[in-house]
The first five atom37 places (N, CA, C, CB, O) and aatype in JSON, in Angstrom:
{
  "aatype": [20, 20, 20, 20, 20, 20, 20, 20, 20, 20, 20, 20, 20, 20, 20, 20, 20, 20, 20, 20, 20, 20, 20, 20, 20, 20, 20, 20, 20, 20, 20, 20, 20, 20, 20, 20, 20, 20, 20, 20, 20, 20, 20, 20, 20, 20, 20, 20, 20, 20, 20, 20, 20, 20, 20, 20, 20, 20, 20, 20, 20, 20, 20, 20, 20, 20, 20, 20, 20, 20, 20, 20, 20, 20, 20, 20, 20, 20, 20, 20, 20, 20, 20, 20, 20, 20, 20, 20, 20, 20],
  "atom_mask": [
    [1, 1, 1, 1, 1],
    [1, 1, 1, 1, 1],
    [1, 1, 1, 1, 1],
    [1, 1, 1, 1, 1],
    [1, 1, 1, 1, 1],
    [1, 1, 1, 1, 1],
    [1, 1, 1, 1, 1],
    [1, 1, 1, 1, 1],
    [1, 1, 1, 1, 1],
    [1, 1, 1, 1, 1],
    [1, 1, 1, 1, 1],
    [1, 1, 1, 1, 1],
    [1, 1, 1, 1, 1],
    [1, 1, 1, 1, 1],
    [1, 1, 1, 1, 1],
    [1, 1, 1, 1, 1],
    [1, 1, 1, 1, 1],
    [1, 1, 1, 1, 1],
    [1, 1, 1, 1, 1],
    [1, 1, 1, 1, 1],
    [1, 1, 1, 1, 1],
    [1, 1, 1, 1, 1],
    [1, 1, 1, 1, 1],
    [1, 1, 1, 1, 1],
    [1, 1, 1, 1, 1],
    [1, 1, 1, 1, 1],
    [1, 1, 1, 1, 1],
    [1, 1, 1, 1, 1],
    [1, 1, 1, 1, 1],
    [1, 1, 1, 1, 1],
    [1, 1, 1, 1, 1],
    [1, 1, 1, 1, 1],
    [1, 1, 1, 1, 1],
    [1, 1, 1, 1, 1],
    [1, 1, 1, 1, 1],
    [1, 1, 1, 1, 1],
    [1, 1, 1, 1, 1],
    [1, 1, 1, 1, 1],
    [1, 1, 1, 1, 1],
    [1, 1, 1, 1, 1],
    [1, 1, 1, 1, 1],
    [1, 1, 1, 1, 1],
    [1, 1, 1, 1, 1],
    [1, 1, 1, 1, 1],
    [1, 1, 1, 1, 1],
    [1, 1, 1, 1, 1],
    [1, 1, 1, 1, 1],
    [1, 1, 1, 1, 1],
    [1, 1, 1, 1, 1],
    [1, 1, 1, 1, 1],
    [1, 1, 1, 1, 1],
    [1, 1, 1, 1, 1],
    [1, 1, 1, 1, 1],
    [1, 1, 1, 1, 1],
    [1, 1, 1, 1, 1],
    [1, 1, 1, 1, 1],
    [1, 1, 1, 1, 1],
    [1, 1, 1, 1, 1],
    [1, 1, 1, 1, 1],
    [1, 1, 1, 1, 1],
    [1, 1, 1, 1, 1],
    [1, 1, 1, 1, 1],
    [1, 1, 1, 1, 1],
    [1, 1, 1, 1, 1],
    [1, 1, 1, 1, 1],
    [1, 1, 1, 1, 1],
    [1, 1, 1, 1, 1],
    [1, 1, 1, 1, 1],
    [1, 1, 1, 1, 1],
    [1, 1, 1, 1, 1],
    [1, 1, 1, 1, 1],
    [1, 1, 1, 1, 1],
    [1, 1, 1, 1, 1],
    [1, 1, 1, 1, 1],
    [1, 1, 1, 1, 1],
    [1, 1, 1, 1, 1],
    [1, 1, 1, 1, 1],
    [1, 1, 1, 1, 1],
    [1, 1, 1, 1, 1],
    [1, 1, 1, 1, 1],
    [1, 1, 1, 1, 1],
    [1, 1, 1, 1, 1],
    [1, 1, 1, 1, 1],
    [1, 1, 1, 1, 1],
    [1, 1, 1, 1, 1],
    [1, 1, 1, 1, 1],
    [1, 1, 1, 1, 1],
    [1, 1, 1, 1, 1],
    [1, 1, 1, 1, 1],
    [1, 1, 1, 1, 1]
  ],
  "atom_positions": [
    [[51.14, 128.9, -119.67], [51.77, 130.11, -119.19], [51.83, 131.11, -120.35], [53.19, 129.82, -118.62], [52.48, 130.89, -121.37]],
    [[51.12, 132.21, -120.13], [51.63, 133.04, -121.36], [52.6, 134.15, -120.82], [50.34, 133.77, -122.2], [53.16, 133.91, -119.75]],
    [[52.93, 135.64, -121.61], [53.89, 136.1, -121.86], [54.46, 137.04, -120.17], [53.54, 136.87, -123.28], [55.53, 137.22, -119.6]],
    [[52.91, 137.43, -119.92], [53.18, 138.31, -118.73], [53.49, 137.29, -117.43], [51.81, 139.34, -118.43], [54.35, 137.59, -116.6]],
    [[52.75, 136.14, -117.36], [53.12, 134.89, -116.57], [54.37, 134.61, -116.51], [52.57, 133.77, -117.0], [55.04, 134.77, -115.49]],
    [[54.89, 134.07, -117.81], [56.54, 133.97, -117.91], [57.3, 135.19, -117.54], [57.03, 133.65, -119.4], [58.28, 134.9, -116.85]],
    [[57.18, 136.41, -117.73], [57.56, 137.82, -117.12], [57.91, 137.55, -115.59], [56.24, 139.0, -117.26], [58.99, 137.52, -115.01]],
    [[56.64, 137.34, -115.15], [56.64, 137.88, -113.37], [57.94, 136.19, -113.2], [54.13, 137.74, -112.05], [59.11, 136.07, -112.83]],
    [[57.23, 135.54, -113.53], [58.56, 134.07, -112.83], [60.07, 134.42, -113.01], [58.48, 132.28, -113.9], [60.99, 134.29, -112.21]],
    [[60.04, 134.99, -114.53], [61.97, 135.69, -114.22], [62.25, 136.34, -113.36], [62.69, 136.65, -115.12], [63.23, 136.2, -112.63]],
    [[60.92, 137.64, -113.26], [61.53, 138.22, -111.69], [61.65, 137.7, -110.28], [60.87, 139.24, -111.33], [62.23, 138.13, -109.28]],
    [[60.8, 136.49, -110.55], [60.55, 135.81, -109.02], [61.97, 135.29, -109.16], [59.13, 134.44, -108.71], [62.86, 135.42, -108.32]],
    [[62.04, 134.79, -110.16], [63.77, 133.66, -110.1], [64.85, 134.21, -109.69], [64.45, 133.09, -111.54], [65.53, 133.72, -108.79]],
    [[65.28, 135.73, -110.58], [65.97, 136.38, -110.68], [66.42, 137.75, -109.32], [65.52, 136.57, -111.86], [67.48, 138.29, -109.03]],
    [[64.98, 137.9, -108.79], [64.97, 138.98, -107.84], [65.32, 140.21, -108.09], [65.6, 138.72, -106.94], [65.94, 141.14, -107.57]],
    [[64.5, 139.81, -109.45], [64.77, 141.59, -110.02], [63.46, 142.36, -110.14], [65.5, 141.72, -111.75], [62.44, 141.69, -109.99]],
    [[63.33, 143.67, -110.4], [62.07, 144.11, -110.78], [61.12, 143.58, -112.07], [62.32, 145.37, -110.93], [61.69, 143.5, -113.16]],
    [[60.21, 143.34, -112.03], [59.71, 143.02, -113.07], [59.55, 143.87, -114.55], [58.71, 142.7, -112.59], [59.32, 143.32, -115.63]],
    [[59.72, 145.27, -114.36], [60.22, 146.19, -115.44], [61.6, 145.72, -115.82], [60.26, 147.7, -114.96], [61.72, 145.74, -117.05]],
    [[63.03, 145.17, -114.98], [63.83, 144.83, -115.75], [63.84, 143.51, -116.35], [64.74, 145.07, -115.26], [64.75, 143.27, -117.15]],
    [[62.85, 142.5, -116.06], [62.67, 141.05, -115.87], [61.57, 141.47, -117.73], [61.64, 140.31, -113.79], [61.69, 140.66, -118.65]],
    [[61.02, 142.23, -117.85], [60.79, 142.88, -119.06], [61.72, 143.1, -119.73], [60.25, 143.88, -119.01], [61.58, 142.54, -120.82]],
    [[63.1, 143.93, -119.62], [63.89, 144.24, -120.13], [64.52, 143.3, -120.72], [64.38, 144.84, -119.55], [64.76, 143.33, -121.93]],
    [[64.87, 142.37, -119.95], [65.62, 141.15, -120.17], [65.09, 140.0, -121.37], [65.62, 140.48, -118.78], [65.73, 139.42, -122.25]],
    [[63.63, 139.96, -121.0], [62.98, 139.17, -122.05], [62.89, 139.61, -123.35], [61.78, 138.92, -121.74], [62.92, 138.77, -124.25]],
    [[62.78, 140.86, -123.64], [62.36, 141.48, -124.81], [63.55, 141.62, -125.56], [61.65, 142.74, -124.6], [63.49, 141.69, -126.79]],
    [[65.26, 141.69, -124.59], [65.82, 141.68, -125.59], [66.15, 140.54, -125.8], [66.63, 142.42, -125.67], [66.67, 140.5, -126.92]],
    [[66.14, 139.17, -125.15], [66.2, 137.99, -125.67], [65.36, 137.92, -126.8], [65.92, 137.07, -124.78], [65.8, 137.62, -127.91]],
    [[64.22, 138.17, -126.58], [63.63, 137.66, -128.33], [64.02, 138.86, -128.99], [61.66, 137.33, -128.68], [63.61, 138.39, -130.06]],
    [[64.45, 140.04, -129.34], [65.06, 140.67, -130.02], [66.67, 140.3, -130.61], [64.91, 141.66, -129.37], [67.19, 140.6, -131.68]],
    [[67.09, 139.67, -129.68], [68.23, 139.07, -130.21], [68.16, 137.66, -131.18], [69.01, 138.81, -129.02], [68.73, 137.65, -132.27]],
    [[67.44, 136.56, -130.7], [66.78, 135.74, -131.49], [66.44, 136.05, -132.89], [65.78, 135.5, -130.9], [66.99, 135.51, -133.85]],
    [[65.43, 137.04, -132.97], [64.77, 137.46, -134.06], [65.71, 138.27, -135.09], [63.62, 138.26, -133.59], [65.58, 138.34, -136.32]],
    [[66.74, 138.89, -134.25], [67.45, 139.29, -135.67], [68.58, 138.61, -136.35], [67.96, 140.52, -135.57], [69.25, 138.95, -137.33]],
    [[68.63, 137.17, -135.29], [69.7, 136.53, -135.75], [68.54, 135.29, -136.4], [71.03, 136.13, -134.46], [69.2, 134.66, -137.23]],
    [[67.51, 134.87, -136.35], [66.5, 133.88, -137.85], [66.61, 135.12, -138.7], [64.28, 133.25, -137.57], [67.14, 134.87, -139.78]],
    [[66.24, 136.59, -138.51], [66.33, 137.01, -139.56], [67.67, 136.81, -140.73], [66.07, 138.1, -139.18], [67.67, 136.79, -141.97]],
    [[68.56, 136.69, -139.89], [70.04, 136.35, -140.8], [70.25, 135.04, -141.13], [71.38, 136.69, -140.06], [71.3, 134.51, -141.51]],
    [[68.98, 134.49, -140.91], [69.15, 133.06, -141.16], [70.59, 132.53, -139.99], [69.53, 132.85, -143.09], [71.08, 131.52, -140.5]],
    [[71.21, 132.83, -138.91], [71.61, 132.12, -137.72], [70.69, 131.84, -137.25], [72.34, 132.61, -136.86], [69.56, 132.31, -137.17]],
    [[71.66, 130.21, -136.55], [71.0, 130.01, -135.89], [71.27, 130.15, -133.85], [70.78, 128.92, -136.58], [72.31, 130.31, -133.22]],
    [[70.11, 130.05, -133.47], [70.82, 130.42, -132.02], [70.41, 129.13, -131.12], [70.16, 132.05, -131.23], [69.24, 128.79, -130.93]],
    [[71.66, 128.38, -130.53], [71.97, 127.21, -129.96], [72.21, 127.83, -128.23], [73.42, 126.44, -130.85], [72.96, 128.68, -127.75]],
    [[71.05, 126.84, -127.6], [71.54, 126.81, -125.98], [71.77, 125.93, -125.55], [70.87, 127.17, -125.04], [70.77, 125.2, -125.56]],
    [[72.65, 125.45, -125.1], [73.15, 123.96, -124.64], [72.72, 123.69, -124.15], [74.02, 123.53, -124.19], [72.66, 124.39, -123.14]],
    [[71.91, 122.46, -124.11], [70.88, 121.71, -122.78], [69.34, 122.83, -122.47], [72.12, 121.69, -120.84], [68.64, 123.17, -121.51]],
    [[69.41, 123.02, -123.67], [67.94, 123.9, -123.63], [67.11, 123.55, -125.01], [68.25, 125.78, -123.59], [66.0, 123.01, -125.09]],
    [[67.83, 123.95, -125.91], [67.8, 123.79, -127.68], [68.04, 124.48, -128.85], [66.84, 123.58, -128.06], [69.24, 124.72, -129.05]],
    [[67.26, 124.88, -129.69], [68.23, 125.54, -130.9], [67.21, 126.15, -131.8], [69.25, 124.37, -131.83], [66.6, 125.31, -132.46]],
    [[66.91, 127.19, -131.96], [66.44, 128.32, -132.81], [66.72, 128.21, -134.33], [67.09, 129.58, -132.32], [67.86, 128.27, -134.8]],
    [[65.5, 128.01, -135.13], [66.57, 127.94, -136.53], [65.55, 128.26, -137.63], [67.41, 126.2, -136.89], [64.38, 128.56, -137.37]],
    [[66.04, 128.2, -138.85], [65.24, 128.73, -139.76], [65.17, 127.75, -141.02], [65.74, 130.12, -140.07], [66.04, 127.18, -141.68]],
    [[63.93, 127.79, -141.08], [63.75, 126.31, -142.08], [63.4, 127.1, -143.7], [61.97, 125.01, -141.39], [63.0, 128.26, -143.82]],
    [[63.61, 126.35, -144.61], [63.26, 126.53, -145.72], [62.46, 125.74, -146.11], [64.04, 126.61, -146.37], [62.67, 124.54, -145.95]],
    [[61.21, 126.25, -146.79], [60.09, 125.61, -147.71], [60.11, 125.94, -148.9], [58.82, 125.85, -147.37], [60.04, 127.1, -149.29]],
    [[60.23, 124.68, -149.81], [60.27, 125.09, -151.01], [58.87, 125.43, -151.63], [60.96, 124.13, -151.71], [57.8, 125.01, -151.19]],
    [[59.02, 126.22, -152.64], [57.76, 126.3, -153.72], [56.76, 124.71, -153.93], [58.6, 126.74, -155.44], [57.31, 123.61, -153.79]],
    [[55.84, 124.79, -154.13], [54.89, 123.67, -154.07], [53.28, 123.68, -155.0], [54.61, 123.6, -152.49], [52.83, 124.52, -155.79]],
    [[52.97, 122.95, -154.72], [51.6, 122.9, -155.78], [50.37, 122.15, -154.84], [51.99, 121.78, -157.44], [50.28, 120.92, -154.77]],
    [[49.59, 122.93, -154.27], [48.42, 122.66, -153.03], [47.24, 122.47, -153.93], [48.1, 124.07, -151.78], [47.18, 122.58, -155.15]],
    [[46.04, 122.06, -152.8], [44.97, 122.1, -153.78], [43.87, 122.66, -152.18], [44.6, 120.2, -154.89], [43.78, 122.18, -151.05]],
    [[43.07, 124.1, -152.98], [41.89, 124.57, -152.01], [41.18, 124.03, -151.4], [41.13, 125.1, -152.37], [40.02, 123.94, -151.82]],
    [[41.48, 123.48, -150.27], [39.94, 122.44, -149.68], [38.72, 122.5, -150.04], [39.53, 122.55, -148.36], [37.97, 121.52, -149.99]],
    [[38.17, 124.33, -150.68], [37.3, 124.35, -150.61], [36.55, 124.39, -151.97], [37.22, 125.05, -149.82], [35.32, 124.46, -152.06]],
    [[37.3, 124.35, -152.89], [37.12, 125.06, -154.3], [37.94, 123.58, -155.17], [38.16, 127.02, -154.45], [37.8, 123.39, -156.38]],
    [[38.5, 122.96, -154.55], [39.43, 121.52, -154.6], [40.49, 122.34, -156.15], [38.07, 119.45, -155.13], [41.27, 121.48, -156.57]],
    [[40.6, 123.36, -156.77], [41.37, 123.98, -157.46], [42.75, 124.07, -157.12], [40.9, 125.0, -157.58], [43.14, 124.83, -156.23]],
    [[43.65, 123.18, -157.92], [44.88, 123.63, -157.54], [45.66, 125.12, -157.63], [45.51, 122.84, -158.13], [45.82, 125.79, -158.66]],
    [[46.04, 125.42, -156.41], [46.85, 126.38, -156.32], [48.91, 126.78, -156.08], [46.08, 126.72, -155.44], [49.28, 126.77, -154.91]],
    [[49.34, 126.9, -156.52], [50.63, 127.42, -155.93], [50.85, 128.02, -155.26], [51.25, 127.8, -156.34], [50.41, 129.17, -155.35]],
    [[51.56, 127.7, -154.31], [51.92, 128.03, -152.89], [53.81, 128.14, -152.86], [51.2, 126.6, -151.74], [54.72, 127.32, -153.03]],
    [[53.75, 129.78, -152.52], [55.13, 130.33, -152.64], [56.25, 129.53, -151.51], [55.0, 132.07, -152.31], [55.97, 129.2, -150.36]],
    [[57.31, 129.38, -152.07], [58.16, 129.36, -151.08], [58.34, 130.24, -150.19], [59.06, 129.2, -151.43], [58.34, 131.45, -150.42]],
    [[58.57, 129.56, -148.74], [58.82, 130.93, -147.56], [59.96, 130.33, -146.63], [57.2, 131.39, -146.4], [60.46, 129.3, -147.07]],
    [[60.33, 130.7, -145.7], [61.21, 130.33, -144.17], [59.86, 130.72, -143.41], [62.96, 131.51, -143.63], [58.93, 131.48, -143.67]],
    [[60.27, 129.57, -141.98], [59.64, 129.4, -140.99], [60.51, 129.54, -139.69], [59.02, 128.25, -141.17], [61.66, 129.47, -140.15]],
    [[60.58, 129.63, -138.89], [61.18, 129.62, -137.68], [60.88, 128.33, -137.14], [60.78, 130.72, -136.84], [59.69, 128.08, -136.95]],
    [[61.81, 127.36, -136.82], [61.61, 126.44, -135.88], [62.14, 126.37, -134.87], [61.71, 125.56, -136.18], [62.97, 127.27, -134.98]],
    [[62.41, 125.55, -133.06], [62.39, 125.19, -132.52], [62.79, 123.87, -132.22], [61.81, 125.57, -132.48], [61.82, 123.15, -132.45]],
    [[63.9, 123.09, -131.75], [64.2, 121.83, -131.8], [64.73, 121.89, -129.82], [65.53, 121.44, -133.3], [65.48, 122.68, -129.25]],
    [[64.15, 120.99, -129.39], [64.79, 120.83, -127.74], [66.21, 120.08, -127.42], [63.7, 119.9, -126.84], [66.89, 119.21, -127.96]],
    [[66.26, 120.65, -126.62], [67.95, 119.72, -126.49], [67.6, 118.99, -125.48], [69.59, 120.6, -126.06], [66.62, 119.23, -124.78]],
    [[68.47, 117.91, -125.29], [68.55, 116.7, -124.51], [68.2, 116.83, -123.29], [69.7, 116.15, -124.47], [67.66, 115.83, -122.81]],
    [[68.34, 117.87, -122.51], [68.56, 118.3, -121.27], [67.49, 118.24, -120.78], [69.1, 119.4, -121.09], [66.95, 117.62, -119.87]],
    [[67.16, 119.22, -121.77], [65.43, 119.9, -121.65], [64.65, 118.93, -122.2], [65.0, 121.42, -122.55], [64.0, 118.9, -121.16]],
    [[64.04, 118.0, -122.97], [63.52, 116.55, -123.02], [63.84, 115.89, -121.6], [64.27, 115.67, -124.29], [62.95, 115.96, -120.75]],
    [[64.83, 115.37, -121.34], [65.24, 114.47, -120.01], [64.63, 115.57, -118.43], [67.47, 114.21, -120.06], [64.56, 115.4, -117.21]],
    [[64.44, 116.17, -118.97], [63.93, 117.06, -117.37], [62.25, 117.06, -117.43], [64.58, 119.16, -117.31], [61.7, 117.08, -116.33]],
    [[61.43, 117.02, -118.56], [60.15, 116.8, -118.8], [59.61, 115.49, -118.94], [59.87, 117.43, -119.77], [58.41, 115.38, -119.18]],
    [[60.34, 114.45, -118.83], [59.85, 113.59, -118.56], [59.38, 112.8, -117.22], [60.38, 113.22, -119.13], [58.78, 111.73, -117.31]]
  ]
}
């Protein structure tokens, strides 16, 4: 399912227009996104939990050149499922 797919099903669910079924989505991940940006995290009960990981600094080597390189520390955004949502996909 991609983004416009997931779009039209909120409005089917919801029985709303699909311009507000837009509305709705965009500010969910707008809300998301500025709360990893603050490093919160955002928890849905029986759904899962939004969060922001830390990677430390490290020492890689080029697959292609086999030269070791350093590789900066960054944050990642992760994703963890909650119980609910596991037990309903199975």
């Amino acid at each position: 399912m991609n983004k416009t797919e997931l779009i039209q099903r909120i409005a089917d669910e919801t029985g709303e227009s699909r311009n507000d079924a837009q509305k709705f989505f965009d500010a969910f991940t707008d809300v998301v996104t500025d709360a990893l940006k603050r490093e919160d995290a955002v928890q849905i009960t029986g759904f899962g939990k939004f969060y922001v990981q830390k990677r430390e600094a490290r020492e890689g080597i080029n697959p292609q050149t086999k030269q070791k390189i350093n590789i900066a520390a960054s944050k990642v955004p992760k994703f963890t499922a909650g119980n609910a949502l596991k037990d309903d996909i199975k």
